[in-house]
N, C-alpha and C positions, 0 to 999 in steps of 0.2 A: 486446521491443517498446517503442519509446516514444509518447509523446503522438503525435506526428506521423501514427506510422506506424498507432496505431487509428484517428486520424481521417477517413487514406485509405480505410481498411480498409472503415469503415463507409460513407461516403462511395462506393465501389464496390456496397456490396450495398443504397444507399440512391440510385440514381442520379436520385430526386427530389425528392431534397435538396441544397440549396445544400451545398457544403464549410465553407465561413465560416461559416454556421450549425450544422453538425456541432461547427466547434470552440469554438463560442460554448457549445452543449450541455455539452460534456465540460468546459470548462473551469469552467461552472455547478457541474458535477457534485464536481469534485476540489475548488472554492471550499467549497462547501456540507460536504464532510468535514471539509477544516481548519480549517473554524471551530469545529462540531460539538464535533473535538476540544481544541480552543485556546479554546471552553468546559468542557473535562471532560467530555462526554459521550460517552456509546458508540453509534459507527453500528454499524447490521449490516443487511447486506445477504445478505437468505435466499439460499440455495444457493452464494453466493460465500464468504463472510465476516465478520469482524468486525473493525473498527479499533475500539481502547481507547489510553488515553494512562497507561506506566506510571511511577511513581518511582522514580528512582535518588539513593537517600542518600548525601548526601555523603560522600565515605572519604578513605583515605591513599591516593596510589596511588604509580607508581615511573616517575621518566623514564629510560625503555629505553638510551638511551644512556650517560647516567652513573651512573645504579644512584642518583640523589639521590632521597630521599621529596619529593614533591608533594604539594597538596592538590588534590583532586578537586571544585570544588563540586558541590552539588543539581541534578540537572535530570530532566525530563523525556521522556521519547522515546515513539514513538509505537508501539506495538502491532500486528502482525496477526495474529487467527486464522482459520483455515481454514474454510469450514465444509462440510457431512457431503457434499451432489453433489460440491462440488469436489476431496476425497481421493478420493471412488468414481472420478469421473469421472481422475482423475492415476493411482490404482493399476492403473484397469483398462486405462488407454492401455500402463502397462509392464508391463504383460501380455500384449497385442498384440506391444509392438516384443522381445521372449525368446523368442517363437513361429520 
């Protein structure tokens, strides 16, 4: 699913609410994360998840093509973990679709 297509999504099961304003919501919503984490901090949103921001140290690494050593700088990347509804709720759906 992407942006778009939850904003229809909700936008159907909200039909009194504007659309534009749906995506003005959501896009509130994903602004307020990347900042959250592009300060270092950790959202967590009960029963979904949690985004974290973790480091990756700089290393040697290898360009695939030529087999040359590269340097890899330092960066960042962003984290997700799952949280406890959202396994029950994904394990017991493929539970259902084995039946």
């Amino acid at each position: 699913m992407i942006k778009s297509e939850l904003v229809q999504l909700i936008a159907e099961k909200n039909p009194h609410l504007y659309q534009r304003d749906i995506e003005n919501i959501v896009n509130a919503i994903l602004d307020e994360i990347i900042g959250a984490l592009s300060r270092g901090d950790r959202v967590e949103l009960r029963g979904f998840g949690a985004f974290s921001v973790k480091n990756r140290p700089a290393r040697l690494g290898r360009n695939p093509r030529t087999g040359e050593q590269v340097d890899v700088d330092e960066k960042y990347v962003p984290f997700f973990k799952t949280g406890k509804e959202m396994r029950q709720r994904l394990n017991d759906g493929a539970d259902d679709e084995e039946d």
